[in-house]
N, C-alpha and C positions, 0 to 999 in steps of 0.2 A: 374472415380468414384472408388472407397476404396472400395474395398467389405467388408471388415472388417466393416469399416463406416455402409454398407448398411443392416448389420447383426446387429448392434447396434443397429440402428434403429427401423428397425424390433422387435428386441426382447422387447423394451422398449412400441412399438406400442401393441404387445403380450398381455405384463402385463398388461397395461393399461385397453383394451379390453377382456382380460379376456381367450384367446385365445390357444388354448395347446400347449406343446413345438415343436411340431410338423408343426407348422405355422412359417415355415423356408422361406429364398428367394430361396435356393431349390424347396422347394415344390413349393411355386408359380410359378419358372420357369416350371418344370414338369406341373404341372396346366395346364401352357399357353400352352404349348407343345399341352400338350393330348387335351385340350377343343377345339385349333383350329384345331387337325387334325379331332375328332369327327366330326365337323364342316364342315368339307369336304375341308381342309386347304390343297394345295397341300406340300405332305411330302418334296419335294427339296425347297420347299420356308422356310418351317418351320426348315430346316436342315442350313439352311442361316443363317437365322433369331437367330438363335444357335450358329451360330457360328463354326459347328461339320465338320471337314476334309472328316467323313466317313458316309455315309447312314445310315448303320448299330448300329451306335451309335445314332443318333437319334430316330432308329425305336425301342430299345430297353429303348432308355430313356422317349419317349412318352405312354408306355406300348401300344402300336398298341395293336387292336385287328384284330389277322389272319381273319377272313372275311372282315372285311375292307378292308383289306393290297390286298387280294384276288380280291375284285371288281376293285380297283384301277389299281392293274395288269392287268387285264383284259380289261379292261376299256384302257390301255394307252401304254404296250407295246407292241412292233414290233410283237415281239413273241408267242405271249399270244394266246392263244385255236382257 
């Protein structure tokens, strides 16, 4: 798939509907990101899912919120309290 394509589209989809420029395939990716970790989406599934090498890159691109990220740790690793 073209991302170029897939931003065409989008943006045509946009206009149509009326939509701000801000209704990028960006943002919907971030969207999916954030809505399924809110969700209780495990972070290494959704780091996949991404496609991302590093952790860190996804936890920064799904805007985590530190209490979240917090019970999660807690909740799951070895180390944790």
């Amino acid at each position: 798939l073209n991302p170029r394509l897939v931003q065409k589209v989008t943006e045509q989809a946009r206009m149509q509907l009326g939509l701000p420029a801000t209704a990028t395939p960006h943002a919907m990716r971030h969207s999916f990101a954030t809505h399924l970790l809110s969700a209780g989406g495990d972070l290494r599934a959704i780091q996949e899912l991404l496609g991302h090498a590093s952790l860190s890159t996804t936890q920064a691109y799904t805007s985590v919120d530190t209490v979240h990220l917090m019970k999660v740790y807690e909740a799951t690793h070895p180390k944790a309290g």
